[in-house]
N, C-alpha and C positions, 0 to 999 in steps of 0.2 A: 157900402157897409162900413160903419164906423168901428174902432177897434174893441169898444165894449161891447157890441154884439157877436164878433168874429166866435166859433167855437172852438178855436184853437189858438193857444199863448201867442203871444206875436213872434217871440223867440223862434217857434218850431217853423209858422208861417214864412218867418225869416230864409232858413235853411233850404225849407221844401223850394221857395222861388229861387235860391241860388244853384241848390240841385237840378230847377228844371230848366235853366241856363245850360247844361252841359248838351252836346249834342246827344241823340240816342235816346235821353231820358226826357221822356212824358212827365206830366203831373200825376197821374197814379206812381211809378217808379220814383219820380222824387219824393213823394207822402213815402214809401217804405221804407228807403233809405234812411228818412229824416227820422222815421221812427225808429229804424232799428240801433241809427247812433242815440238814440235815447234812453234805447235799453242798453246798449254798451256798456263798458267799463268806463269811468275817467282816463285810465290809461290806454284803452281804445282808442279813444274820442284824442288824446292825446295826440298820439301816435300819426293818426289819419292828419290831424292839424297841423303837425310839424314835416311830416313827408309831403304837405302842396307845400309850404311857405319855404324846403329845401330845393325844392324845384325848382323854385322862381330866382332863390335863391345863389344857387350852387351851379345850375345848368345854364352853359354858352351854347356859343356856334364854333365849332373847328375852325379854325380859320385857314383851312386847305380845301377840307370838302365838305364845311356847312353843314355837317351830321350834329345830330344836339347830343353835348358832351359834358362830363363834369371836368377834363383835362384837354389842354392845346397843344399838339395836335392829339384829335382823337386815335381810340384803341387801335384802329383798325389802318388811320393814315400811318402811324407807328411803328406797325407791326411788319419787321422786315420779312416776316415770311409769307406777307401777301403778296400777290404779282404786281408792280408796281409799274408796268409794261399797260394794263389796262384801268380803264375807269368805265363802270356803269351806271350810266345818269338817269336818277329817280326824281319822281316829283318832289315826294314830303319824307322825313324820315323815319315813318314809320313804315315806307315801299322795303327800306334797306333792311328791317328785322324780317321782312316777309322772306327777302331772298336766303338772308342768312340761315334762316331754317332750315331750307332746303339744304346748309353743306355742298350745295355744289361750287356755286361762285367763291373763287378765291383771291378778286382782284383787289380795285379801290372803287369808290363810288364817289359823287357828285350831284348834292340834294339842290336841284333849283327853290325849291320853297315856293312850287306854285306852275301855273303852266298858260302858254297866250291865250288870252282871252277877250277879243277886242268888244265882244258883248257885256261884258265885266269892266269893260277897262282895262285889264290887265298886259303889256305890253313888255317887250323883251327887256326895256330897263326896270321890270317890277321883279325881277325873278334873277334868279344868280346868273346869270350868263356870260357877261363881262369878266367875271371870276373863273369860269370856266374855260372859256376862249385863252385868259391867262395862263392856265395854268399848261393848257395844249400845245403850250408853247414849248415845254419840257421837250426835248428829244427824247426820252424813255417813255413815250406816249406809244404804244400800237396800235394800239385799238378802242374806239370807245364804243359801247353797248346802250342803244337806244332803249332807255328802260320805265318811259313815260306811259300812261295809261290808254288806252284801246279805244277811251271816248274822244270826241272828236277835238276837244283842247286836247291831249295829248299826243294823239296824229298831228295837229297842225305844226305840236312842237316841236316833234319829231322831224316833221319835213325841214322846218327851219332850221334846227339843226344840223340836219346831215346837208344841208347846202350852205353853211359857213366850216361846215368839218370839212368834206369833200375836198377844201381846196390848199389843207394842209399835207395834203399827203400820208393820213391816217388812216386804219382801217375804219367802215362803219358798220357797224349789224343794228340789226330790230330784232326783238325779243320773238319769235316764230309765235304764227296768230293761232295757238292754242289757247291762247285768252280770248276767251270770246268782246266782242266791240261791245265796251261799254263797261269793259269791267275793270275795276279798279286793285292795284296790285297787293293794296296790302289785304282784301279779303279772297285773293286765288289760293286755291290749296296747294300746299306743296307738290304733289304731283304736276299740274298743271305748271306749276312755276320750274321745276324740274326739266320738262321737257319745252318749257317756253326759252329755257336759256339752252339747252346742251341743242336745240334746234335752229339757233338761232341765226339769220341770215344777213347776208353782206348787202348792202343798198348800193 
């Protein structure tokens, strides 16, 4: 279809294919979207426009524990009132708002950015590890909290890690399998993540 027949501006057509780029949205979801920044304001449309290009903009990596920050170190590596005795190791960093909700965990964490996956390609030098192992090194280290996902890249990663931790003389737990297999930690409900940490077991 050439773009004089198209029934809709190319501009809108534009938007709606870079809407349905995002994960989650469909092409019906993208058309609504696109239309309702239509009806918007200028200053909507604004607003929406400058909060992605601050993102990309403004947002790093901690460079302790790899959580996406707008300050180095991030809020939470900083904060001397968290326990700084443990670290709980997430895939991605959006595992870490999942935990943080729940109020219970008060330690630090440790975002690999991903998990093995030799079916993907994915392999321990693809993922923060090396940084991690690094930073294990601290003697104020007690305990680290296996806080990878229930599907089977995050078991695998799991394993692999607690047999490079294992041999430092640190504690290791797994999150207690109230997460059912397969399920991924930033959509568990607080409760479930609740007692998936205050349950949690020593390997």
């Amino acid at each position: 279809m050439n773009e004089n027949s198209q029934p809709t501006a190319e501009p809108i057509n534009r938007l709606i294919r870079e809407f349905n780029k995002l994960p989650g949205i469909g092409p019906k979801s993208a058309q609504r979207i696109a239309f309702y920044l239509l009806r918007a304001s200028e200053e909507n449309a604004r607003d929406l426009a400058e909060a992605v290009l601050s993102v990309k903009s403004q947002i790093t990596l901690c460079s302790s524990c790899f959580n996406v920050t707008d300050s180095n170190p991030c809020r939470i590596c900083s904060n001397l009132e968290r326990d700084h005795t443990k670290i709980c190791i997430v895939e991605q960093p959006q595992d870490i708002l999942a935990l943080e909700h729940t109020r219970v965990y008060k330690g630090l964490y440790h975002v690999l950015h991903g998990a093995i996956s030799p079916t993907e390609g994915v392999g321990t030098e693809d993922i923060r590890m090396r940084e991690l192992l690094d930073r294990l090194k601290n003697d104020t280290i007690e305990e680290v909290i296996l806080a990878t996902n229930t599907n089977m890249e995050g078991q695998q990663t799991a394993m692999y890690l607690h047999h490079l931790i294992s041999n430092l003389n640190i504690k290791v737990t797994r999150l207690a399998m109230g997460l059912p297999f397969g399920t991924e930690l930033e959509y568990a409900d607080d409760v479930t993540l609740t007692r998936a940490l205050e349950g949690r077991q020593e390997l």
